[in-house]
Structure formats: C-alpha cells, structure tokens
N, C-alpha and C positions, 0 to 999 in steps of 0.2 A: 896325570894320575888322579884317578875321583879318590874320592877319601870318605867314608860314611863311620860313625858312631853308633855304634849298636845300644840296644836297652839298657845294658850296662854300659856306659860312656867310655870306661878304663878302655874296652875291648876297641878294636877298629879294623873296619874293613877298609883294606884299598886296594885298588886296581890298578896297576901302572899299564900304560897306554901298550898298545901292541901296532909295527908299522907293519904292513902285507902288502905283497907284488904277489907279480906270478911267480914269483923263487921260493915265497914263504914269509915268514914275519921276523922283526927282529923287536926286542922290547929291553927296555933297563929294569931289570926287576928289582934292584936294591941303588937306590943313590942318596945319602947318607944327607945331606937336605932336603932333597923333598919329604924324606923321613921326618926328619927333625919338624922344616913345615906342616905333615900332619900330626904331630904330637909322641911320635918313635924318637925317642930321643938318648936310650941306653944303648953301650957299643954292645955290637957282638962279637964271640970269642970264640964260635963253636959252631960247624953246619952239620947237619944230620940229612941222610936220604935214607926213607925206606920204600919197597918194592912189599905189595902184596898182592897176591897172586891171584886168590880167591874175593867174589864179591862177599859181603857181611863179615867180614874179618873187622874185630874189635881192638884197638889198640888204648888202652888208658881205663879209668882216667888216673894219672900222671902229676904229680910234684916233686920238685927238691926242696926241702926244709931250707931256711937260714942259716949258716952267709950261703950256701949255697944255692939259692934260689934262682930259677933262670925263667925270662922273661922269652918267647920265643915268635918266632914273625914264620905261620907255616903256608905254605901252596903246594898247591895240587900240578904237578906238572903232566901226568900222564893219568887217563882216567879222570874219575871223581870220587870226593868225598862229600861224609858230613862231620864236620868238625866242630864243637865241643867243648865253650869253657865255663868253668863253675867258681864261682866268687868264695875263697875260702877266708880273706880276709877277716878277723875278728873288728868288729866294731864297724864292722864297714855295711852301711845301708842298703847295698846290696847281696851281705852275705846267705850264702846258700841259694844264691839264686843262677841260672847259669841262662847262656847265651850259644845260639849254633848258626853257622852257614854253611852251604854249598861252597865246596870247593874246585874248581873242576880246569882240564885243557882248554875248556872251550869260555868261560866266564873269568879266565885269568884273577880272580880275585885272590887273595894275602890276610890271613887273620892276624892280627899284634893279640898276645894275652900275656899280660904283663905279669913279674912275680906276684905271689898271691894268689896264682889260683889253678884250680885242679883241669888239665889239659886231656883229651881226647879225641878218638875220632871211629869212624866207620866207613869202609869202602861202598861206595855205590855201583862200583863197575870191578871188572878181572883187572888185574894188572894195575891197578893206583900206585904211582911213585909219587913220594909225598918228600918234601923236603924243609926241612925249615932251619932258622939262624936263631940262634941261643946267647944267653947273656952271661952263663956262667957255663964253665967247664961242666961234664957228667962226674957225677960225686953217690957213687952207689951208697954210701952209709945216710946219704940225705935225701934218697929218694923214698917217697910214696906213696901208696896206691888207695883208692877206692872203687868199691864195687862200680862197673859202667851203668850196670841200671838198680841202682838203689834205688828203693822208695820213697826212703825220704825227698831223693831231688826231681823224682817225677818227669827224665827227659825224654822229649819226646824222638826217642830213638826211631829212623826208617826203616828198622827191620825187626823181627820176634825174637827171644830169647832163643828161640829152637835154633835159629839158623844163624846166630853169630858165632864166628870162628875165633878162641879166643884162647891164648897161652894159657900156660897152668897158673901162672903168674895174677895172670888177670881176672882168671876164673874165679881164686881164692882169696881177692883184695877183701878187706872191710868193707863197712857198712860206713855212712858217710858220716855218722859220729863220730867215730874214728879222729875225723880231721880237728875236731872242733879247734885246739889249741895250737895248731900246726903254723898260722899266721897271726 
C-alpha cells in the first residue's frame, strides 16, 4: 500500500496494491493494520455507497458536529472523482484551508479526512460510485452543510457553477462562516 500526506498532513492518500491476471484484479482495500501503519487508526462503524449518474454532480461540502463527528476513508470504485477536504478545526494551523484529489477505477487511490473537517466531492465521469467507511453512525441533527464553492475557501473546483448538478440541499448550504465554531 503507498501511503502519501497531503498539504494538510491530518488528510492521507493511499493506495492499496491491486494483483491482475488475465481474470482481473484482486486488491485488500481495507486491512485494519496497514491502516493503523499509515496513521488510520479510528474504527469504522458505518459504509456508505453512492451512485451518480451524471458527470458534475456535486455532493458536500459535508460535516457532523460533535460527538457525532465521523472521520471517513472514501474511494472511487467506478468512474472518477475529485474529492475535497476543508480544515474546519478551530485553532488549528491549517483552518480554512482545504485539500483535493483524484479519485478514480483506474488510480485505486483512498482519501482518510479525519473528524474536523468539511467533506465533498465532484463527479469527473457518468456513473461514479463512490463509497466510503465512517467513524460515527449518520446523526441528521449533527449534520452540516457549506456552500461547495464559497468564496471565502476559493477551491479550485474542475467544473463551472453552471454545470454542477447539485440537491436542493446543497444548493442552499451557507457560506463558509457558517462553520467557524462548529470544531
């Protein structure tokens, strides 16, 4: 498994190895020390998959407030992504600054974004099924949302406003002051 530390050090990319014949591939996408060896060290409690259909569908950006907070470890199994995290932590050296990568079928890579910070994503292709492992149960009264392309956090989204497909939800989130107190 490679293991890489993003700008923000909290976040981590890794890749678990993938083996190919002519049958296909087989790969361990979750094993619970080599985690721990690259610094994933909270259990998960919870798997989520989503299917989106359309390319530029926006999903996030995404928090549960405390205790509910879920730290989540996401991949891209079908299709690609760009995936999306924002440092909401108070006091912390990196707050309001966010972090993104490629998630894709074909570059097998895993983003860790640990409680603390505001999660989302964008389809690069039709059909991304995305899936990822959670630290806390889903707690609707602890969820919340911020604008995807607020100003304030300046990310450099790979698609326009015009052409993201996005819930009503997501449409209407705040502005990213919103969060200030949230962590």
């Amino acid at each position: 498994m490679r293991v890489e530390r993003l700008a923000i050090p909290d976040i981590i990319l890794v890749t678990p190895a993938r083996f190919a014949d002519d049958r296909g591939f087989f790969s361990e996408t979750y094993n619970i020390e080599r985690m721990r060896e690259a610094g994933i060290t909270e259990p998960f409690v919870q798997d989520n998959q989503s299917l989106s259909c359309q390319k530029g569908v926006v999903r996030g950006l995404h928090c549960q407030l405390a205790p509910h907070a879920q730290g989540k470890l996401v991949r891209c199994s079908k299709g690609a992504i760009w995936d999306v995290a924002v440092d909401i932590r108070s006091g912390s050296p990196t707050y309001g600054q966010w972090v993104a990568a490629e998630l894709s079928e074909q570059n097998w890579a895993q983003l860790w974004i640990p409680p603390g910070f505001l999660h989302g994503f964008c389809t690069l292709t039709e059909n991304a099924e995305v899936q990822y492992k959670c630290t806390a149960l889903y707690h609707k009264e602890s969820e919340r949302s911020v604008i995807w392309n607020s100003a304030a956090l300046r990310i450099e989204w790979p698609l326009s406003a015009e052409d993201a497909v996005l819930s009503e939800k997501d449409m209407n989130a705040p502005e990213f002051s919103a969060a200030r107190s949230w962590f």
